[in-house]
Each structure stands twice: as structure tokens, then as C-alpha cells.
TIZAKOL-852399 format. One record per residue (C-alpha): residue in one letter; z, x, y. Coordinates in Angstrom, 2 decimals. Example, Ala and Ser with C-alpha at 12.3 -4.5 7.8 and 13.67 -1.06 7.14 Angstrom:
2
[A; [7.80; 12.30; -4.50]] [S; [7.14; 13.67; -1.06]] 
//
This chain:
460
[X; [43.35; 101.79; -89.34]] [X; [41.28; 104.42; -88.27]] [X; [40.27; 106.42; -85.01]] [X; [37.28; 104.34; -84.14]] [X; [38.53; 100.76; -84.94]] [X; [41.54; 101.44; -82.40]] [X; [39.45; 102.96; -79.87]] [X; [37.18; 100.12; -79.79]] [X; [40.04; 97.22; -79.86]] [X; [41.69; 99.11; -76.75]] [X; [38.46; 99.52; -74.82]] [X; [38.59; 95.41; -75.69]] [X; [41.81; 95.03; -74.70]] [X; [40.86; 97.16; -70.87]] [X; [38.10; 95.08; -70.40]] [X; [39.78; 92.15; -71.23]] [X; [42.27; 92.55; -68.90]] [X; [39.74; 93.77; -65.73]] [X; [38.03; 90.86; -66.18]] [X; [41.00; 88.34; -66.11]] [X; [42.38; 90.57; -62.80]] [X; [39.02; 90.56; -61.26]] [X; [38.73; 86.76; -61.90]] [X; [42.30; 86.29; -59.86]] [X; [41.31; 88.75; -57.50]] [X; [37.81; 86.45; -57.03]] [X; [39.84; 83.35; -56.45]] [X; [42.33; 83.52; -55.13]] [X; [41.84; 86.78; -52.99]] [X; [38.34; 85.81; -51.97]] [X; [38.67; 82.35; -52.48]] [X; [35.59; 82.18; -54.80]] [X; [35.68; 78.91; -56.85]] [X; [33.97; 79.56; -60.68]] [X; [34.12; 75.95; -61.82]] [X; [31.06; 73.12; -62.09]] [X; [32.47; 70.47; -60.81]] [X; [34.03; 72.45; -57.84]] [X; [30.44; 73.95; -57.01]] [X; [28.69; 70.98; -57.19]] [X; [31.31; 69.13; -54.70]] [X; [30.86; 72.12; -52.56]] [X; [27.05; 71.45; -52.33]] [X; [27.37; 67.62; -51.83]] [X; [29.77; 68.26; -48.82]] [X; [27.24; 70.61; -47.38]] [X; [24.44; 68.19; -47.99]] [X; [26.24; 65.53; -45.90]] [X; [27.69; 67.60; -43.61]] [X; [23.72; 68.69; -43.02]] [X; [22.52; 65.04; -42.83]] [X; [25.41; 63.75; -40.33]] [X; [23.91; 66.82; -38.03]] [X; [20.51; 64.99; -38.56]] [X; [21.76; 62.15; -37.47]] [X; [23.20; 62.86; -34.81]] [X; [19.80; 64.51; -33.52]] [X; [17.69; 62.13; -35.20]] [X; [19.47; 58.78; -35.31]] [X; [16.52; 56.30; -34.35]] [X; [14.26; 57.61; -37.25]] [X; [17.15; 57.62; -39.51]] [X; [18.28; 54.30; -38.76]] [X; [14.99; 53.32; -39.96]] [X; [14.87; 54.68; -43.27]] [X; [18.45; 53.40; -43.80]] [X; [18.20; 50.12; -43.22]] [X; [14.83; 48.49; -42.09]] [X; [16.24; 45.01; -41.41]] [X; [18.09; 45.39; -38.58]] [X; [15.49; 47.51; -37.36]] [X; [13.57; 44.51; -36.67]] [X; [16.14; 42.79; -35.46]] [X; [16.80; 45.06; -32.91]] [X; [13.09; 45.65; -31.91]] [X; [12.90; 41.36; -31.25]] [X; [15.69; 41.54; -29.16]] [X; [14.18; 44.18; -26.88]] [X; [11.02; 42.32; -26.86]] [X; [13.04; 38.73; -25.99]] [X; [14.85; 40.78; -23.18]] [X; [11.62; 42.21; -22.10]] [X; [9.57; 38.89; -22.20]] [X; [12.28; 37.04; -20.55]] [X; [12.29; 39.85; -17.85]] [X; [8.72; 39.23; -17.15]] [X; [9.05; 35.80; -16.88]] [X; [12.12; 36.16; -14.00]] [X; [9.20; 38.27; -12.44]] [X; [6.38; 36.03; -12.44]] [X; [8.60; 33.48; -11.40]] [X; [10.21; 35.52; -8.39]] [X; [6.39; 36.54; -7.76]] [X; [5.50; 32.64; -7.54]] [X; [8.32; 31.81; -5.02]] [X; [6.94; 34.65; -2.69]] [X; [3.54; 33.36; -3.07]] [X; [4.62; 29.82; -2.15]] [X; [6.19; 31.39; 0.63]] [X; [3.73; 32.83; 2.11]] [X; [1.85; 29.64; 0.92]] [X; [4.13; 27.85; 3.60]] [X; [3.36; 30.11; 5.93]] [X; [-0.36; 30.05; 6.09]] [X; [-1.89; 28.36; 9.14]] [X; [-5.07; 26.58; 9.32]] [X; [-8.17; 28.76; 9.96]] [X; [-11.32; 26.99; 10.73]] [X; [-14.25; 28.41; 8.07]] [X; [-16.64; 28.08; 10.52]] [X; [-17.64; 26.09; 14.09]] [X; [-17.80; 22.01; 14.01]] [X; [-21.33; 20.84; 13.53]] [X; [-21.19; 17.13; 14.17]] [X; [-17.55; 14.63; 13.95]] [X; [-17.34; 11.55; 13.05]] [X; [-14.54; 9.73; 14.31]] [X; [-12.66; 6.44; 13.85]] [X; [-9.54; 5.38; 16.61]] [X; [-7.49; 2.56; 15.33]] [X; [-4.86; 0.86; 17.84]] [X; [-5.07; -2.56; 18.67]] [X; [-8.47; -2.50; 18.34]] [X; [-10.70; -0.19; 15.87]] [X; [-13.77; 1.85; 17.54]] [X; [-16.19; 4.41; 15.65]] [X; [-17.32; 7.51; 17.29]] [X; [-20.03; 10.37; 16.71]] [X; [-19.88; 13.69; 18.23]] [X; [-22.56; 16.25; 18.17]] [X; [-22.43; 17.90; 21.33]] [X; [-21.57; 21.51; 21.03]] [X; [-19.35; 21.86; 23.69]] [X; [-17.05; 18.55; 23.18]] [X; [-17.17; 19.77; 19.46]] [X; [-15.84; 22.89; 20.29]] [X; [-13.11; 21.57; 22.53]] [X; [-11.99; 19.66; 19.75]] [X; [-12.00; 22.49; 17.44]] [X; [-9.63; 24.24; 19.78]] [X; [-7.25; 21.01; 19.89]] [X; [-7.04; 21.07; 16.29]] [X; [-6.44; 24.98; 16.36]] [X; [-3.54; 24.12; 19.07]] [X; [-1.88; 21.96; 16.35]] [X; [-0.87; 24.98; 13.90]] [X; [-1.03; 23.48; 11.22]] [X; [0.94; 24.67; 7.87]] [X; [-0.07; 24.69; 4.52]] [X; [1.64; 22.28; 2.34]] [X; [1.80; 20.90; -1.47]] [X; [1.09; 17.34; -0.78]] [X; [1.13; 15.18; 2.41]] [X; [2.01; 11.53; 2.91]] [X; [0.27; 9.38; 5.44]] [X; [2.69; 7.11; 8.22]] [X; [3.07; 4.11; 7.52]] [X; [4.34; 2.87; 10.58]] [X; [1.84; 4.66; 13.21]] [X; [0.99; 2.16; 15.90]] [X; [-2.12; 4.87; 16.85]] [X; [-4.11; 6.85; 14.42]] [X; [-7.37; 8.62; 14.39]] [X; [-9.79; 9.90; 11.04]] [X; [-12.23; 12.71; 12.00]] [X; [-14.16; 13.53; 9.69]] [X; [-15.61; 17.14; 10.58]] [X; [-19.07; 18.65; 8.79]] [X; [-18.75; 22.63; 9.46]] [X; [-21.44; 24.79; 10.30]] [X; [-21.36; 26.60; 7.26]] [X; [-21.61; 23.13; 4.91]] [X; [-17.97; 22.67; 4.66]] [X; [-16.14; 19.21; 5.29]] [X; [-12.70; 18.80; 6.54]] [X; [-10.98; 15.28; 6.71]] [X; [-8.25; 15.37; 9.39]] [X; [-5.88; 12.21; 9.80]] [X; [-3.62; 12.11; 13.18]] [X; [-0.84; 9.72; 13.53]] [X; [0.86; 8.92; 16.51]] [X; [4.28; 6.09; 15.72]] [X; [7.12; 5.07; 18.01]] [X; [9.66; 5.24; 15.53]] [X; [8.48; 8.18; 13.63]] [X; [6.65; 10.34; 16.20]] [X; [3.52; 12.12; 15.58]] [X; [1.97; 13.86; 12.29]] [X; [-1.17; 15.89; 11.83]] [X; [-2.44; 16.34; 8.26]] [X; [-5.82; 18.05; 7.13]] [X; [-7.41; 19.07; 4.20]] [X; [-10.84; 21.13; 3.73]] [X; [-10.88; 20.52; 0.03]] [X; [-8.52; 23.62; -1.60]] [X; [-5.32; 23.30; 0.73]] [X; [-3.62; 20.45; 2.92]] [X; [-1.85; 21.36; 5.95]] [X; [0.42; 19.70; 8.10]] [X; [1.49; 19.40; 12.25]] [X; [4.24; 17.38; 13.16]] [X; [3.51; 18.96; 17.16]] [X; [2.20; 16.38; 19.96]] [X; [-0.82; 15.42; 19.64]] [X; [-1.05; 14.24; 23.27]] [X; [-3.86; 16.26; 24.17]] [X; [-5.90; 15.82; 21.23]] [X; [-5.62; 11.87; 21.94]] [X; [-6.47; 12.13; 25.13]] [X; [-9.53; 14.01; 24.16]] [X; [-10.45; 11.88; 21.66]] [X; [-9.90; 8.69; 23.65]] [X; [-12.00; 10.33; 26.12]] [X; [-15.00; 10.48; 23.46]] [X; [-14.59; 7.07; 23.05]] [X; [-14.88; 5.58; 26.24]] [X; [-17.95; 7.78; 26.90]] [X; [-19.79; 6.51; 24.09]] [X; [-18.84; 2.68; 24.71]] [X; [-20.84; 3.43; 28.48]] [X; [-23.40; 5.10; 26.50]] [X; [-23.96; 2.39; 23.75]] [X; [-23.11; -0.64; 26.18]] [X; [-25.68; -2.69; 26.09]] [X; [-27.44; -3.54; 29.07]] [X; [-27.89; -7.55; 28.84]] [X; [-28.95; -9.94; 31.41]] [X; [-27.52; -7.27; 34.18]] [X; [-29.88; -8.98; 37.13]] [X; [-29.52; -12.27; 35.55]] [X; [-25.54; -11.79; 36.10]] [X; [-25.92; -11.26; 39.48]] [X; [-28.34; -14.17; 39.99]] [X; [-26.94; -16.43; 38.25]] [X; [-24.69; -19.63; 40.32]] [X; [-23.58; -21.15; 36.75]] [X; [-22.47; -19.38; 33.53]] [X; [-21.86; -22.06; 30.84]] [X; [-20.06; -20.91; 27.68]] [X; [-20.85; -24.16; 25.28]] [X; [-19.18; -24.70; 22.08]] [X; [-22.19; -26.84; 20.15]] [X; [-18.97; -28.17; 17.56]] [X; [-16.71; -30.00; 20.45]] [X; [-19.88; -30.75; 22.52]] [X; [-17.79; -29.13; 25.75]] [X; [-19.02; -26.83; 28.47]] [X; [-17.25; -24.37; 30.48]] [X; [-18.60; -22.88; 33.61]] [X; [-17.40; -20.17; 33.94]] [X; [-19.28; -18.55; 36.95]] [X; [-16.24; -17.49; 38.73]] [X; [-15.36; -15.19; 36.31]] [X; [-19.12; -13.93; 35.33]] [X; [-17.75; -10.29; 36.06]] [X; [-15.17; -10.15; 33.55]] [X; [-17.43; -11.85; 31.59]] [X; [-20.44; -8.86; 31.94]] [X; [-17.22; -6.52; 31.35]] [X; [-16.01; -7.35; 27.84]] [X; [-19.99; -7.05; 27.00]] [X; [-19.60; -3.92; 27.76]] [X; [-16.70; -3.17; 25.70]] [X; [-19.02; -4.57; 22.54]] [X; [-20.11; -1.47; 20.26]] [X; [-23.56; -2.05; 19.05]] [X; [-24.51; -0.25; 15.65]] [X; [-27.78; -1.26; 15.63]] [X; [-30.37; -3.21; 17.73]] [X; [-33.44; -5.38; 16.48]] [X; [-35.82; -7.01; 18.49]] [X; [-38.90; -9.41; 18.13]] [X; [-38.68; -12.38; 15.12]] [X; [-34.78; -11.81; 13.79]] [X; [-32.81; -13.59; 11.68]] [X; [-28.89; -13.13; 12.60]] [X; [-27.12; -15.02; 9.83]] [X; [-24.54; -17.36; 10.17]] [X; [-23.21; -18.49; 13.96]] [X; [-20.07; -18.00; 15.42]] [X; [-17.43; -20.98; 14.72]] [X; [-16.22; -21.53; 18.14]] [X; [-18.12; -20.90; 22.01]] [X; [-21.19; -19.62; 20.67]] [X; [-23.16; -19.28; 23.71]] [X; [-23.72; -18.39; 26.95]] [X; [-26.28; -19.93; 29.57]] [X; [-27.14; -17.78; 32.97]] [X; [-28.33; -20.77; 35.42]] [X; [-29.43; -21.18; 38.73]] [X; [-29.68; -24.84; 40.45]] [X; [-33.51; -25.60; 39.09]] [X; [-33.50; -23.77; 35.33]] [X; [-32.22; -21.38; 33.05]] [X; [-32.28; -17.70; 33.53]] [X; [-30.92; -15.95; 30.09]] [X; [-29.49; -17.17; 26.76]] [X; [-26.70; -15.38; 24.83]] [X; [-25.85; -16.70; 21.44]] [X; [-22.56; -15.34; 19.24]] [X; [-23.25; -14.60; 15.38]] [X; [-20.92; -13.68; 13.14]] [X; [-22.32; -9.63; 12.87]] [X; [-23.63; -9.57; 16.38]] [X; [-25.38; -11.48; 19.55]] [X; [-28.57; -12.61; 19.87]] [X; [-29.78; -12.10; 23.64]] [X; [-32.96; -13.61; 25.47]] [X; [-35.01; -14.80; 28.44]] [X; [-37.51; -16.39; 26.29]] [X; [-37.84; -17.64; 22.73]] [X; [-40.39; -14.67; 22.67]] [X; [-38.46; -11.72; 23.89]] [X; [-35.41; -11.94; 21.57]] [X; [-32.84; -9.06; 20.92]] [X; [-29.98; -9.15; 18.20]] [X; [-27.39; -6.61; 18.68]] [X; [-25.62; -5.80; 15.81]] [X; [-22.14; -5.29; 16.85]] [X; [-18.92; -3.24; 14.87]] [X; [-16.90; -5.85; 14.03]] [X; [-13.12; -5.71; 15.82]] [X; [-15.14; -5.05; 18.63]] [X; [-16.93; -8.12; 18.71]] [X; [-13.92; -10.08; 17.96]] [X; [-12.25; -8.61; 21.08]] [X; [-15.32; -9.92; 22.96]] [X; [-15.17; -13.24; 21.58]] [X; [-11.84; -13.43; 21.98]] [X; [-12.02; -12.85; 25.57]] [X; [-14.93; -15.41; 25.87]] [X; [-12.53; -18.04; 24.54]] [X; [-9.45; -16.97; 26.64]] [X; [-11.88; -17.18; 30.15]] [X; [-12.90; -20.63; 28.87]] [X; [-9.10; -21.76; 28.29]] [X; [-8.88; -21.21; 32.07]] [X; [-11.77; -24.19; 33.46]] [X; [-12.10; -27.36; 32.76]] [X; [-14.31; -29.22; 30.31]] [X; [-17.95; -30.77; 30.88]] [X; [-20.27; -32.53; 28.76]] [X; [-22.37; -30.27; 27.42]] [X; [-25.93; -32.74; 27.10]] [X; [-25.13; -32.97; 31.56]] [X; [-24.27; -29.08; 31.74]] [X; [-26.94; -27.91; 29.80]] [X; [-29.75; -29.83; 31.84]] [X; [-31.97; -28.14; 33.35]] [X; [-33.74; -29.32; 36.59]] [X; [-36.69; -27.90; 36.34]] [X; [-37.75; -29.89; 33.32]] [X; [-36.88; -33.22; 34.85]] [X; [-39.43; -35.66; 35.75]] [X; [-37.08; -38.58; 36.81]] [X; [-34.36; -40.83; 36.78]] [X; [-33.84; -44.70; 36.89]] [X; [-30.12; -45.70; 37.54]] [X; [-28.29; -48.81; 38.41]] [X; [-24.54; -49.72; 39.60]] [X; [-23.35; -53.14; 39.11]] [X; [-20.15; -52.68; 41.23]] [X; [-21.44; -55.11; 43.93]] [X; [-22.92; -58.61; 43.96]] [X; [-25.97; -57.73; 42.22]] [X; [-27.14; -55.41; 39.53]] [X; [-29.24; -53.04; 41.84]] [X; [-31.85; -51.14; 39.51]] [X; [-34.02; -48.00; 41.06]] [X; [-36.21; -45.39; 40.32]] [X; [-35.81; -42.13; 41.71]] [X; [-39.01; -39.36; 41.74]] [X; [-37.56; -35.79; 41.47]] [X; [-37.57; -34.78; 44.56]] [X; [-34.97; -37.75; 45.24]] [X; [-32.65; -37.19; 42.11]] [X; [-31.31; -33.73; 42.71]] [X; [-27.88; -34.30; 44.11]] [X; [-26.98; -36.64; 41.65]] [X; [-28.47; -35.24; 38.73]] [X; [-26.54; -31.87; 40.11]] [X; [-23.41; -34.29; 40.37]] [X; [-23.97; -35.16; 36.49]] [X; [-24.10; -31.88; 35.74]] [X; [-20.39; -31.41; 37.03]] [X; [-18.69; -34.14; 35.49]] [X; [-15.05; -33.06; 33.98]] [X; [-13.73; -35.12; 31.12]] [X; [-10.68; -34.35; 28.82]] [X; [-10.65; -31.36; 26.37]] [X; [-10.50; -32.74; 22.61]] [X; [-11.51; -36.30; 24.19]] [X; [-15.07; -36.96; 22.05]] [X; [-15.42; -39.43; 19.79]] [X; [-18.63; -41.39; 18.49]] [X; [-19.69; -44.83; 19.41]] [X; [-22.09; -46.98; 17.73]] [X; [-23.74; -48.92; 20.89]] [X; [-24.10; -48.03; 24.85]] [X; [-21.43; -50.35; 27.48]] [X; [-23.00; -53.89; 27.93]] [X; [-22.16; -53.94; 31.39]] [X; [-21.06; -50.35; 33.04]] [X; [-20.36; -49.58; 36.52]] [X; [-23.38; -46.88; 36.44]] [X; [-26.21; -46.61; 34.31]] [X; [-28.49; -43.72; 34.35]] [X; [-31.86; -43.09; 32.56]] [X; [-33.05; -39.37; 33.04]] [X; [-36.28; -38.32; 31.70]] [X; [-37.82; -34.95; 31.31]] [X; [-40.94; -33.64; 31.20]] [X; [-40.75; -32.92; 27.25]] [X; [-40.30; -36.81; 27.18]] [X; [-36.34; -36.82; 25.85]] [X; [-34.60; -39.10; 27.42]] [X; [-30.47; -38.91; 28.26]] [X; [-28.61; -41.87; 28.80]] [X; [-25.84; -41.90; 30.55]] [X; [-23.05; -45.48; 30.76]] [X; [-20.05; -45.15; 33.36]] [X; [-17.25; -47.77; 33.33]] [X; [-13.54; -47.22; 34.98]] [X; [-12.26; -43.40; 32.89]] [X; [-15.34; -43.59; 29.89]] [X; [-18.15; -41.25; 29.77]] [X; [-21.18; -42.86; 27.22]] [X; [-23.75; -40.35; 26.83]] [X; [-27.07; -41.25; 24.13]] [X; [-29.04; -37.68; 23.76]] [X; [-32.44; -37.03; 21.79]] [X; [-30.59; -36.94; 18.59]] [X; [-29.67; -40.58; 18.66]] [X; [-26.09; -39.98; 18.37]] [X; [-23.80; -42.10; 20.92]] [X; [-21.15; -39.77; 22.38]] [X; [-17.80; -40.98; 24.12]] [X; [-15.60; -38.74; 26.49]] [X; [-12.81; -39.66; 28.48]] [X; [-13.62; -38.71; 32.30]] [X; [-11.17; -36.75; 34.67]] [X; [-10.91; -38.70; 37.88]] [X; [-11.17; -35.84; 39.81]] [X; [-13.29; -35.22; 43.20]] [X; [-16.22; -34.34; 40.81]] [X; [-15.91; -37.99; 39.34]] [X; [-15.71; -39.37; 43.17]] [X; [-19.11; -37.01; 44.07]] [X; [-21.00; -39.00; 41.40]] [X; [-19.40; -42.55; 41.88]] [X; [-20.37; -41.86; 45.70]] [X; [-23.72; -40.63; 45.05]] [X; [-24.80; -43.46; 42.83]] [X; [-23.41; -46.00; 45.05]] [X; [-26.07; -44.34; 47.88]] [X; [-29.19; -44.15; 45.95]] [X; [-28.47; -47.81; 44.53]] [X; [-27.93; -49.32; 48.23]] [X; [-30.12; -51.74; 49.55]] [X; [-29.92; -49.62; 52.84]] 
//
């Protein structure tokens, strides 16, 4: 072997050996590791120890590019929670509003420009109110009231006084108020001006007096004035009932008579040539008499009365209905009180009559005389007077052979009554033909006519 060979193959074997110690000293010393897979672990646990730093600064975003999914899962539960929030609100936000819903009072919009107003107790009346100062008393009743807003109202069913007004505003608003006034239940207020209803359950004493008060000014107002000097003048007041041919004079009582006409509520009024429809079943008129004629005629219709001095100065008042019920009513209950005449004797008038012929056959000799007018007053008044027994008429087919007075009176028109009196029967044969029996009363009236015909029939 020569010089340069084993020069070069220990210069080998030196840098053989610095490498292997410098490799030991690298690792181990320095802790540098020289192998692939070592390195590349190295760099993945850097990587995720990088990324676990991102996520912990960044964990929303990197929850979404990790898994998507539950992403939008998450997201629809926070919109549920939100939604369902919002609806607790709106709800909680409705409650207050109906709260303070409940507590709204009634406000008028503007001042009352006419009322129209109906009372109902035992009796039903109508009234209309345009005066500006009763209109704005009642506004200030109503005001009094507070009344509350409410969702619905029910009327009472049991109310034993209740009034309707219905109001037209000033500025073209209408408001429907309904009071109620009930012994069991007390007293309820409800009104409604089209977008709310309220309600008052406070008296309504002073609003019912008010209202009342309306009333009875209106029923002086509207009263008609009938036959008001005729009242006064007038000695008999014969209610006749044309279905029972019965009278009952009712003169004694003319005043409570001329009251309850008062009391009727006329709607409207008609005069001249009327037609009033069907008549009252019942008393259905009234004759205002002196002792000689006639002085005014009231006849009871169904929708009204029909009142006159003349056939040519007629006047039908038509009447509101419960009204005129209460007057007829009243009519009938004054009649209950008198007795009952035959209405072809009440109804004569003397001032048509031209004569009578009568005759008694209670003595020895049927005694037959003619009396002039002049001469036939006090009986014919007598006649006029007779009682007989309520219910009593019947119909006969001929006049008494024989009575105990006979009487033939004659009037001017040429009708002739006859008139047959035997022991308690009353015969009376009228224009019509028609032969009507009553039973008689024997009463002093029945003794002032037996008397009267035995005087005029005397041979004295």
C-alpha cells in the first residue's frame, strides 16, 4: 500500500467518525430529530396545535366549515326562541292594551243635536228632543254615568223600567244608549257609538227623572185639545157600545174622562173627509149632551179617534198605540162603574123631536094621547134614563099585545121609536126594524117614567 492510498482511507476514516459524533451530538445533545417520519409528525402536531388556537379565537366560523348541519340547526332554534319571544311580547302588549281598553271612559265626540227617546214601563211613550238646553242636560247625565269600555254587553232581561235614546251628534255621529232600571237586578247603562260599547252599572236615578220629565212635557204639549168647552157644558156624557146596544152616562166622571184624553199621544192629526179604518170592538164612542141636543161626538178606532161637532168639521187623531189602549182602557173601567141604559132612549136627542103619542092601559080604559113637544119633555127626558140589566138584550120578533105603556116618538127626520112597557120588560122597535128586548131595573128611574106616563095619560 502506498503513501497516498493510506492517507486518503484515514482522512475517510476522520471524517467518518466526525460525522457519526456530530450526528449524536445533534440528537441527542440538541435534541435535533433527522428522521422523515419524525419530521413530518413534528409538523402535523404544530399544524393542530395552530388550528386548536384558531378555534379557540374563531370557533363560530369554524364550526361552520366543520360541520354545516348543525349549523342550521342551531340557527332555527335561535329563531324559534326568538319568534316565540315576540309572541310572549305581543301578547303581554295586548293584555296592557285591553287594560287600558277597560279603563277608557266614554267621551262624547261632539254636542247632542236632536234625541229620540222611547220609555217603556207599564205603559210605552215616544219622545223627541231638540231643544239645546234639555239636550245638553242630558248629555251631562249620560257623562255622570262613567261609563267603561267593554267587549260585549248583554241587555236585562228582567228590567221592570227601561229607556232607548237614540242620540244624532252634532258632528253626524249616532250613539244608541239603552238604560235599564230592575228590582231584582238593579240598574245598567250600556252605549255604543259604533267602534266601542261601554257600560254603567251606577244609578240612573237622575237620568230617569230627567227623562220622565221630557215625557210628561211633551204629553201637555201634544195633548190634544178636544171638545174642552164642550166638557164643561156638557150635563150628559154617554159612552155607547153600538155591539151590546148599552149606554153609560158617565157625566159624573167627565173630568177623569177629559184627563186620560190627555194622556193619549197623537202622532199625527188629519182633518176634513178621513177614513180611520176599522172601529174599536168595545165602547166606541162618546156623546157630549145637553138636555135639548148633542154638543160633540168622539168615536174610538183601532189607530186613533175620530173627533167632531159636525159631520163637516171632522178630526182623526192618530194615536201611538199603548197609549191609546191605556185610554180605552180607562173608558171601559169608568163605564164598569154606572149603570146600563138603552142606547136608542140615551142617544135621543130632543131637539129633533116633533112628538109623541103614548097610552097606559093600567086603568079601566086604554087611554091614548098625543103630546106636542112642548108637552113631552119630562117624559121623553124620563125615557132617556131608563136602567135595565147589563148583558140583558135579546131580540124579539113582534111588539107586547097589551103593555102597561106604549109610546110612539117621532122626530123631525120622520124615524119613529117605539117603545112597549109591561111589569120588568123593556120592548124597543128603532128605524132599523129590529125588535129589541131588555130587562128593566125597577129602580126610582123606572118609578119617574111609570109616574110620568100615568100623568100625561089621565083624564084629569
Amino acid at each position: 500500500m502506498n503513501g497516498k492510498k493510506i492517507a486518503l482511507l484515514t482522512m475517510l476514516i476522520v471524517f467518518a467518525v466526525l460525522l457519526i459524533f456530530t450526528v449524536i451530538f445533534a440528537k441527542f445533545i440538541l435534541n435535533i430529530d433527522f428522521g422523515g417520519k419524525d419530521t413530518s409528525s413534528h409538523m402535523v402536531s404544530e399544524e393542530l396545535s395552530q388550528e386548536n388556537s384558531d378555534k379557540d379565537t374563531d370557533k363560530p366560523q369554524e364550526d361552520m366549515l366543520e360541520d354545516p348541519i348543525a349549523s342550521d340547526k342551531d340557527t332555527d332554534k335561535d329563531k324559534e326562541k326568538e319568534n316565540k319571544k315576540d309572541e310572549k311580547n305581543k301578547e303581554d302588549k295586548n293584555k296592557e292594551d285591553n287594560k287600558e281598553e277597560e279603563k277608557e271612559n266614554y267621551k262624547p265626540s261632539s254636542e247632542i243635536k236632536s234625541a229620540d227617546i222611547v220609555i217603556k214601563d207599564d205603559n210605552q211613550y215616544q219622545v223627541k228632543v231638540e231643544d239645546a238646553e234639555k239636550l245638553t242636560l242630558l248629555l251631562k247625565e249620560i257623562e255622570a254615568l262613567q261609563l267603561t269600555s267593554i267587549q260585549q254587553s248583554v241587555g236585562m232581561q228582567d228590567a221592570n223600567w227601561q229607556a232607548t235614546l237614540n242620540l244624532s251628534m252634532k258632528d253626524g255621529t249616532a250613539v244608541d244608549c239603552h238604560l235599564y232600571e230592575s228590582t231584582l237586578s238593579g240598574t245598567k247603562t250600556t252605549l255604543s257609538n259604533g267602534s266601542k260599547t261601554f257600560e254603567s252599572t251606577a244609578s240612573i236615578e237622575k237620568i230617569k227623572k230627567l227623562l220622565q220629565g221630557f215625557a210628561e212635557e211633551a204629553k201637555k204639549a201634544n195633548a190634544p185639545k178636544i171638545a174642552q168647552n164642550e166638557f164643561s157644558e156638557a150635563t150628559r156624557v154617554l159612552a155607547i157600545n153600538p155591539f151590546t146596544m148599552e149606554v153609560q152616562d158617565v157625566a159624573q166622571s167627565k173630568s177623569s174622562l177629559q184627563a186620560a184624553l190627555e194622556q193619549l199621544q197623537v202622532v199625527e192629526t188629519y182633518t176634513g173627509n178621513v177614513n180611520p179604518g176599522s172601529e174599536y170592538q168595545g165602547t166606541n164612542m162618546i156623546n157630549l149632551a145637553n138636555d135639548s141636543s148633542t154638543l160633540f161626538t168622539i168615536e174610538f178606532y183601532k189607530n186613533g179617534i175620530l173627533a167632531y161637532r159636525t159631520e163637516n168639521s171632522k178630526e182623526f187623531y192618530v194615536c201611538e198605540l199603548n197609549s191609546l189602549n191605556a185610554f180605552y182602557q180607562t173608558v171601559e173601567q169608568l163605564c164598569s162603574k154606572y149603570s146600563a141604559q138603552p142606547a136608542q132612549l140615551s142617544v135621543m136627542d130632543f131637539g129633533a123631536l116633533s112628538g109623541m103619542e103614548v097610552s097606559s092601559t093600567t086603568g079601566s080604559s086604554r087611554t091614548e094621547v098625543g103630546l106636542i113637544r112642548d108637552h113631552s119633555q119630562t117624559l121623553f127626558t124620563f125615557l132617556q134614563q131608563l136602567h135595565v140589566k147589563k148583558g140583558s138584550l135579546r131580540e124579539e120578533k113582534a111588539m107586547l099585545k097589551r103593555p102597561e105603556y106604549h109610546a110612539e116618538i117621532t122626530f123631525n127626520s120622520g124615524m119613529v121609536i117605539t117603545v112597549d112597557i109591561s111589569k120588568g120588560s123593556l120592548l124597543i122597535q128603532g128605524g132599523d126594524g129590529v125588535i129589541r128586548h131588555y130587562t128593566l131595573i125597577g129602580d126610582d128611574n123606572l118609578e119617574l117614567v111609570r109616574a110620568e106616563f100615568e100623568r100625561v095619560t089621565s083624564d084629569d
